[in-house]
Structures are given as C-alpha cells and as structure tokens.
N, C-alpha and C positions, 0 to 999 in steps of 0.2 A: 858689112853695113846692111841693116836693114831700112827698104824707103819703103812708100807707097808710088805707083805706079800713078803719075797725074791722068794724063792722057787715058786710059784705061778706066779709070776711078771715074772721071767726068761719062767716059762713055755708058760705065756699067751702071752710073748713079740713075739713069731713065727706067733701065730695068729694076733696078732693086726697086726702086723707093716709089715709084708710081703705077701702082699694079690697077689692071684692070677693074671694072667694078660691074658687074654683072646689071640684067633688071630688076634685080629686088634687092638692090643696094650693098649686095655680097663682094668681098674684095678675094678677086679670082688670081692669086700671087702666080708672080711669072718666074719666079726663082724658087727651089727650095730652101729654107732654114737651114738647112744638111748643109748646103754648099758654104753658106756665109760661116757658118761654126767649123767648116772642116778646111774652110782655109784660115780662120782663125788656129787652129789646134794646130793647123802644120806652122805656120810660123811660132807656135810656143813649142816645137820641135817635137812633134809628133809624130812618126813617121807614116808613108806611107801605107807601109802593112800594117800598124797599129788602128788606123784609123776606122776601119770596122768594129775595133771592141770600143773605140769612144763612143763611133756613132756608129749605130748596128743597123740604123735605114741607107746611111748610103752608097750602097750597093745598087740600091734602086734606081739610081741616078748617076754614078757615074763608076769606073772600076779604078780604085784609089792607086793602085799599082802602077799604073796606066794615066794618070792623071796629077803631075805632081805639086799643081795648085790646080786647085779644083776653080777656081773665077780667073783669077790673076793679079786682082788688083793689090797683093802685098806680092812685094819682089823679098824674096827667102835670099839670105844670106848668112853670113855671119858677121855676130855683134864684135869687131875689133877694139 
C-alpha cells in the first residue's frame, strides 16, 4: 500500500511551500528541487543507487544510499 504520510505532509508543507523572501523580493527556497523529485522517483521505484543517474545534483545534499526517502512525506510500499 502506498499513503501519503498526513502528519508529516502538514508539517513539511511550511517548509516546502513558504520559502523565505530575501530584500529584493528574491525567494531564498529552503528545500531543494532534488529532494521533492527524488522522493517522487523513489516511489515510482527508483532505487536508491539509481538515483544519482536520475538526479546527478543530489549528492549535494543528501547520500541516496543512506537516505531511503529523502523528505518522508510518501510512505514507500507496495502497490497490493
């Protein structure tokens, strides 16, 4: 069964979605891209070690290995 993680989802939704905004009306993002696309890609079953040839930045931010949802907020399972 694949959910989405409520609790989780409501807490991460301050960080995703409401990023900083600098003085010259720059929006200073407090997550990377990388993260939200590589936990996207791991629930379309991507693996861990693949996920450097999807996304080749992130590395930069987190060690995919090591990290088997990169946010949390999709609980990875299987589709029954």
């Amino acid at each position: 069964m694949v959910s989405l993680v409520g609790l989780q989802l409501n807490v991460m939704a301050s960080t995703i979605f409401y990023d900083d905004v600098d003085s010259d009306g720059r929006f200073l993002p407090s997550m990377p891209v990388d993260h939200l696309i590589a936990e996207l890609a791991r629930w379309f079953g991507v693996s861990a070690t693949d996920l450097p040839y999807v996304l080749p930045n992130i590395g930069n931010f987190i060690v995919p290995s090591q990290t088997p949802q990169p946010i949390g907020f999709i609980k990875a399972g299987r589709i029954t």
